[in-house]
SEDO-485325 format. One record per residue (C-alpha): x, y, z. Coordinates in steps of 0.001 Angstrom, whole numbers, m for minus. Example, Ala and Ser with C-alpha at 12.3 -4.5 7.8 and 13.67 -1.06 7.14 Angstrom:
! residues 2
SITE|12300|m4500|7800 $
SITE|13670|m1060|7140 $
END
This chain:
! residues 262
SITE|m141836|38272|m164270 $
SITE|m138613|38823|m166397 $
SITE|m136630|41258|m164288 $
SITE|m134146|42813|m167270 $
SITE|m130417|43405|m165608 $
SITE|m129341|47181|m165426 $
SITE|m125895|47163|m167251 $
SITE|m125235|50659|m165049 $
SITE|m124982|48826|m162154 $
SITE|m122749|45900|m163366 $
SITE|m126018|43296|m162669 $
SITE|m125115|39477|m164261 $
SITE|m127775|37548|m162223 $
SITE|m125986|33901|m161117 $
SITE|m129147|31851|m162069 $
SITE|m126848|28107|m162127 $
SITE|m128511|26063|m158706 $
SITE|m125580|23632|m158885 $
SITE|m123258|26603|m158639 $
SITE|m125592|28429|m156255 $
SITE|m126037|24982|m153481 $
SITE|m121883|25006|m154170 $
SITE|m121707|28368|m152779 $
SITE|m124145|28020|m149483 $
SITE|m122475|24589|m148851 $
SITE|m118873|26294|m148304 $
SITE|m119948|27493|m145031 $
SITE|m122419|26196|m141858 $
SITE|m124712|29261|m141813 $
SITE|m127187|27612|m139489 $
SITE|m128104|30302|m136579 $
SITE|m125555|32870|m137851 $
SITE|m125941|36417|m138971 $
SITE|m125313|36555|m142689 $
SITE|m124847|39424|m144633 $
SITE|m125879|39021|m148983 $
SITE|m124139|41837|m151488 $
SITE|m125976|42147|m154399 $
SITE|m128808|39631|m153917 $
SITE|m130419|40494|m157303 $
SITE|m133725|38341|m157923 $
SITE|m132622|36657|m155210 $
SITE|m131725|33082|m156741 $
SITE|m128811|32441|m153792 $
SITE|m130806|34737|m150678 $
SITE|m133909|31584|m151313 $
SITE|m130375|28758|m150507 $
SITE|m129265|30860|m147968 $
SITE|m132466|30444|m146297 $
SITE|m133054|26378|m146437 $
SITE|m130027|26610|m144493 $
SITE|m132201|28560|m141806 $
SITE|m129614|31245|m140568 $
SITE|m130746|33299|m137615 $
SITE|m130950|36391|m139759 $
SITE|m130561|37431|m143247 $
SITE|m129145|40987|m143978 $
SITE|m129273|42611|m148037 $
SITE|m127203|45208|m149487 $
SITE|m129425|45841|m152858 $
SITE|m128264|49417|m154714 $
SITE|m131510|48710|m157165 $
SITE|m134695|50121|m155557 $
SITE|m137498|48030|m158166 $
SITE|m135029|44843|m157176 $
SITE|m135585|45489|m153143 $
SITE|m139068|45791|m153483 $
SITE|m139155|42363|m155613 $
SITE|m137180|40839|m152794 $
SITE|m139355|41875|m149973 $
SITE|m142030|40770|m151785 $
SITE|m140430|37487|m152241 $
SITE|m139330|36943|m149177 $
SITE|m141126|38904|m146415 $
SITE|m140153|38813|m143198 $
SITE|m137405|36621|m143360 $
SITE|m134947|38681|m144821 $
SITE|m133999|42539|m143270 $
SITE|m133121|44597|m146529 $
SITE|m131031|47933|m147154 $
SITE|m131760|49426|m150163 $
SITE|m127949|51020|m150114 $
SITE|m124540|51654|m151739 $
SITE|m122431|48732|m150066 $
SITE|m119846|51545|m150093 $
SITE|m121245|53393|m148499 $
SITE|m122582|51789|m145734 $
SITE|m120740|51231|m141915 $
SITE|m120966|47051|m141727 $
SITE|m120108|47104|m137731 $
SITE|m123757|48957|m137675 $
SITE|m125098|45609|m139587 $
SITE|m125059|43233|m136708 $
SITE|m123765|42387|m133050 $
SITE|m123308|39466|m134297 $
SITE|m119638|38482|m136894 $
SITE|m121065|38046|m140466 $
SITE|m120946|35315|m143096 $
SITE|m120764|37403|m145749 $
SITE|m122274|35930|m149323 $
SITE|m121638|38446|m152368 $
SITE|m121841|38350|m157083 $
SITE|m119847|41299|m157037 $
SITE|m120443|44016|m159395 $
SITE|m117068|44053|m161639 $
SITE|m116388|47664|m161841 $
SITE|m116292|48231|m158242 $
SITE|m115243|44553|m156947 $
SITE|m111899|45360|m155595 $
SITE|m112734|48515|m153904 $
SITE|m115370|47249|m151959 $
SITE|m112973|44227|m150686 $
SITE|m109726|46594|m149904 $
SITE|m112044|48821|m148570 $
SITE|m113564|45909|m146188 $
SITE|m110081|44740|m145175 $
SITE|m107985|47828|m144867 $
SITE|m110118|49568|m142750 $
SITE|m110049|46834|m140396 $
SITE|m108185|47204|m136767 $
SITE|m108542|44194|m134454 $
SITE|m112331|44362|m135184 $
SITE|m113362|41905|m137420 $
SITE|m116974|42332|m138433 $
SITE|m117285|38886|m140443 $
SITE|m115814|35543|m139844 $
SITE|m115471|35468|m143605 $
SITE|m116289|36303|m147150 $
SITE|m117300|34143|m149982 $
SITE|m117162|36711|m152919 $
SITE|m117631|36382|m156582 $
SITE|m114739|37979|m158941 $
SITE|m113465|38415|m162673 $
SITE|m111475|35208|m162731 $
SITE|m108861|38015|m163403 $
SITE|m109417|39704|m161083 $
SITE|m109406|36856|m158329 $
SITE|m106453|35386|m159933 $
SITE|m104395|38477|m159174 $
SITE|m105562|38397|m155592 $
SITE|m104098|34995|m154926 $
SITE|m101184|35445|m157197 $
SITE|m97755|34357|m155213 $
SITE|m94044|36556|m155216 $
SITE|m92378|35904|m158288 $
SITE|m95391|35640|m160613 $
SITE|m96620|37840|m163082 $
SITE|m100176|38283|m161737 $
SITE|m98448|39287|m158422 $
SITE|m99178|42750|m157072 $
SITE|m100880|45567|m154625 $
SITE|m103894|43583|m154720 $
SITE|m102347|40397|m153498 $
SITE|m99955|42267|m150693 $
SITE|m102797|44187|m149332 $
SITE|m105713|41159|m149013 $
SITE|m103388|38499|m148411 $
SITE|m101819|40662|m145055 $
SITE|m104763|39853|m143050 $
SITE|m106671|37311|m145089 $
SITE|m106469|33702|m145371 $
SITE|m107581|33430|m148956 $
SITE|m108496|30422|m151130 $
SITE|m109964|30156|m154773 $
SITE|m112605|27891|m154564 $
SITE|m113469|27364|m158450 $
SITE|m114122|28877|m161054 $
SITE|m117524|29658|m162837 $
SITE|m118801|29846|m166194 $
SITE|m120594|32968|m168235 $
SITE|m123294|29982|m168945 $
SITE|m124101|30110|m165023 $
SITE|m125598|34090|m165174 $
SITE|m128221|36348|m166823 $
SITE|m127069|37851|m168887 $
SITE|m123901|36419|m169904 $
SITE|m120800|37982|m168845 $
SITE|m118104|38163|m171693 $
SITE|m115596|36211|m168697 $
SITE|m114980|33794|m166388 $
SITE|m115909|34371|m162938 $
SITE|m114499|33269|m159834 $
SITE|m115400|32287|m156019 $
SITE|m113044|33589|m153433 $
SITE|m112871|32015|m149777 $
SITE|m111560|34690|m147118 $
SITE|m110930|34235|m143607 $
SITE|m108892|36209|m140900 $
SITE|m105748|35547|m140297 $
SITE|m105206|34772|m136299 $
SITE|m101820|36325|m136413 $
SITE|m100755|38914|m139013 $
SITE|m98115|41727|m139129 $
SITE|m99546|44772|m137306 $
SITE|m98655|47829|m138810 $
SITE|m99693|51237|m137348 $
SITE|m101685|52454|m140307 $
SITE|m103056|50596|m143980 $
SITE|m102344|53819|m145687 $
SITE|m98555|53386|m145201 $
SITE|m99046|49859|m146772 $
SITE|m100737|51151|m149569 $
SITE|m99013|53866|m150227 $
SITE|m95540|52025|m150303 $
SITE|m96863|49153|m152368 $
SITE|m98173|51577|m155180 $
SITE|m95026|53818|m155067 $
SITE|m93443|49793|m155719 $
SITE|m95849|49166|m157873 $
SITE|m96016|51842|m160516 $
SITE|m93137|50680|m161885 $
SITE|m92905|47050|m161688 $
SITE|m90820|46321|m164094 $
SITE|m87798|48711|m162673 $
SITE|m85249|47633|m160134 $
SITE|m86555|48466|m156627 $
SITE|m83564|50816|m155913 $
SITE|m85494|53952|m156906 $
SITE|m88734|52943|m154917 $
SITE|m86568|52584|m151935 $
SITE|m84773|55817|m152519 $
SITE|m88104|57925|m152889 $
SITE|m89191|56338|m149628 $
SITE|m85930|56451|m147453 $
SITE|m83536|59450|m147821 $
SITE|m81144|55968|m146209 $
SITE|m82288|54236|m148258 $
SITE|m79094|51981|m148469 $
SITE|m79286|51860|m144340 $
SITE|m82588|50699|m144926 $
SITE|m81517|48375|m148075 $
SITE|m78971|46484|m145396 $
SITE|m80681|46559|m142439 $
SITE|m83321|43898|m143991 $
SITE|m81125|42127|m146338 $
SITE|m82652|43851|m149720 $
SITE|m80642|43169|m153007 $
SITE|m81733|46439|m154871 $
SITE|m81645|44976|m157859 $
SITE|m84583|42427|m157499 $
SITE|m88002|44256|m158957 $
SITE|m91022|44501|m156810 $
SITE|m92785|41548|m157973 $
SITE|m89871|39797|m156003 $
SITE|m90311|40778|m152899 $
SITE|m92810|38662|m150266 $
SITE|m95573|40382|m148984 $
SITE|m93299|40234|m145400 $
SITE|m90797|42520|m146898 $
SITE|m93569|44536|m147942 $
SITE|m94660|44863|m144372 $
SITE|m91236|45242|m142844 $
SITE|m90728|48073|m145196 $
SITE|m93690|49792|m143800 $
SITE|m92620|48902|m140431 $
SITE|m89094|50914|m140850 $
SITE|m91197|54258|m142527 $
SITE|m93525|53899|m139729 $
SITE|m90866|54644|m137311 $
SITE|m89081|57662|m139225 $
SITE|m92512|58972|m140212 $
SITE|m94319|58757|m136755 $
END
């Protein structure tokens, strides 16, 4: 049965098997808990399977698409027919995830800040192996001093150990997309700058941000009422714009409003 993508919910269907054994191959899944965003018709949950984890968790927003899976696949998979942002992933498993997703565009980069900042010590996966816009993906692992370099980058890459894997063709979905897509390897970072609360990271990276193209003198200044205090204390030339600064600047910045701020 044709199953005809809903354009509401951002569906492209990855229907390429090359692309799809690529994916499952990136990670030993035998006897681990995975967790599949966005399974669709379920062309990557049936390689996920030959690979005979110990369970198989869905995230499907698309009720007619849930009941086509379940028929499909019975009782090996355990399906929530869910808003993945909505849903608390610690109450997935016991067990740290491998987490397989074809993101929806619209709402790709929420659901991965939303994933990572939220994090404390607790880890729920072991790691993600997400689908992006290629632009999307290519602003995540953009470096200091680049144009593509941003918020996105600072906040994923402070925890993350992220690697582009390849990119993927429109030719590889149903329908096409009108882009390039890409695949995204995440893993935790052992050791990362602990900072008391995301917020503060996100907060001072858009206030950076918003005007990226300015000197970071007047960022600094709406942060810090000593601000030039600040500005010495960790060696800051004002007149370097935030695409400049390393995403440990970033974090020592939060560090010293952390500590007048409470």
């Amino acid at each position: 049965m044709l199953i005809k993508p809903k354009k509401s919910l951002g569906q492209n269907f990855l229907i390429d098997k090359n692309v799809i054994k690529k994916i499952v191959s990136l990670s030993d899944i035998f006897d681990k808990d995975v967790l599949e965003i966005g399974p669709g018709t379920g062309n990557l949950t049936e390689y996920i399977l030959k690979q005979k984890p110990n369970k198989l968790f869905l995230v499907e927003k698309d009720k007619f698409l849930c009941d086509q899976l379940l028929l499909k696949f019975q009782n090996n998979i355990k399906i929530k027919n869910e808003d993945i942002l909505k849903i608390n992933e610690k109450n997935i498993s016991n067990h740290k995830l491998v987490v397989f997703g074809n993101l929806p565009y619209n709402i790709s980069t929420e659901i991965v800040c939303n994933w990572i900042l939220k994090l404390k010590n607790d880890f729920w996966f072991s790691e993600l192996i997400l689908m992006f816009q290629k632009e999307v993906a290519d602003r995540i692992i953009s470096k200091t001093n680049t144009s593509d370099y941003g918020r996105l980058s600072i906040l994923l890459n402070w925890k993350m150990n992220i690697v582009k894997v390849f990119d993927i063709s429109p030719n590889c979905f149903f329908p096409k997309p009108k882009v390039y897509s890409s695949l995204i390897h995440f893993t935790p970072k052992e050791k990362y700058f602990k900072i008391k609360n995301s917020k503060n990271l996100e907060m001072i990276t858009r206030i950076f941000f918003n005007q990226k193209r300015k000197m970071i003198k007047n960022p600094m200044r709406q942060l810090f009422s000593n601000s030039q205090e600040i500005s010495n204390k960790l060696k800051l030339d004002l007149n370097l714009r935030p695409q400049n600064l390393s995403l440990q600047t970033y974090c020592n910045i939060a560090r010293e409003y952390e500590k007048l701020n409470g």
